[in-house]
N, C-alpha and C positions, 0 to 999 in steps of 0.2 A: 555919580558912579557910572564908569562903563560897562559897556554887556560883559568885555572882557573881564573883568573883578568879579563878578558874581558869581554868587556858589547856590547850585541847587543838589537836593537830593530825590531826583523824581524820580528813582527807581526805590527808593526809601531802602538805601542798602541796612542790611542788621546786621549790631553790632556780634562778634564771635568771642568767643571765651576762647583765649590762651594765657591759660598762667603756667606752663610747662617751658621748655626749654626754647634758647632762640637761638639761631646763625645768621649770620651777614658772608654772603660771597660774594666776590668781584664779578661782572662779564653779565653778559655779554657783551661787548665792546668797553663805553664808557659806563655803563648800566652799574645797580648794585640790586642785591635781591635779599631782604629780610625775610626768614622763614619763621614762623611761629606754631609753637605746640601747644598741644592742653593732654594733660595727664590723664587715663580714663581707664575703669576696668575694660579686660580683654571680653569681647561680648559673649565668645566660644566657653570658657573654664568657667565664668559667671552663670548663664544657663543652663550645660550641661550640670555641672558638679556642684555650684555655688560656689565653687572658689573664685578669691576675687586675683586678679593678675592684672598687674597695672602696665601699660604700654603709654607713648608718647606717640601722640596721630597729630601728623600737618595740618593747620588747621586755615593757614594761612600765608601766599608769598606775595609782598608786596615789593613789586620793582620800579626803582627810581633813580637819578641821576646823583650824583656825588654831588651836586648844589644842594639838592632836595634834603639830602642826608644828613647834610651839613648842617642848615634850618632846621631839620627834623633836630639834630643834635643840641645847638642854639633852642630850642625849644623845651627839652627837657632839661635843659643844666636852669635855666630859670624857671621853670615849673618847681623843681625838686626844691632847688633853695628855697623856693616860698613856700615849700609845703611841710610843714613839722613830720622829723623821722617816728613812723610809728611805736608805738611803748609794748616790749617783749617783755613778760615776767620772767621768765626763765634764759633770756638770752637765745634761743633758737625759734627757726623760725619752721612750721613744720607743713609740707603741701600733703593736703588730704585726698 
């Protein structure tokens, strides 16, 4: 194995929670930049009043090259096939 192969994680990055909304935009130049959210109550309506109000906060933009993307794509289209569609009893799917 070369140095170049090797994968470390010495900053021990942690993982984020987004299961909210995602975008992909083009640019900067050859660049692509995936954006990731996570659903959460609004912190302000929740402590003042207790009402909960749900907003979408970036949680995450990872930018990478249109190869990278590609692989990343190539990577999920054979992850998914191998992986059984989860079982809904009611047919919807509902984010809390």
């Amino acid at each position: 194995m070369t140095e170049e192969s090797l994968t470390v994680d010495a900053g021990n990055v942690p993982e984020t929670l987004c299961v909210g909304k995602i975008n992909l935009a083009s640019g900067p130049g050859p660049l692509m930049t995936l954006t990731f959210t996570n659903v959460r109550p609004k912190a302000g309506p929740l402590f003042d009043s207790g009402r909960i109000e749900h907003e979408s906060v970036v949680r995450a933009r990872i930018v990478m090259t249109l190869d990278n993307l590609i692989a990343l794509r190539d990577l999920l289209n054979s992850s998914i096939q191998q992986t059984p569609a989860p079982s809904v009893s009611n047919g919807v799917v509902k984010v809390h």
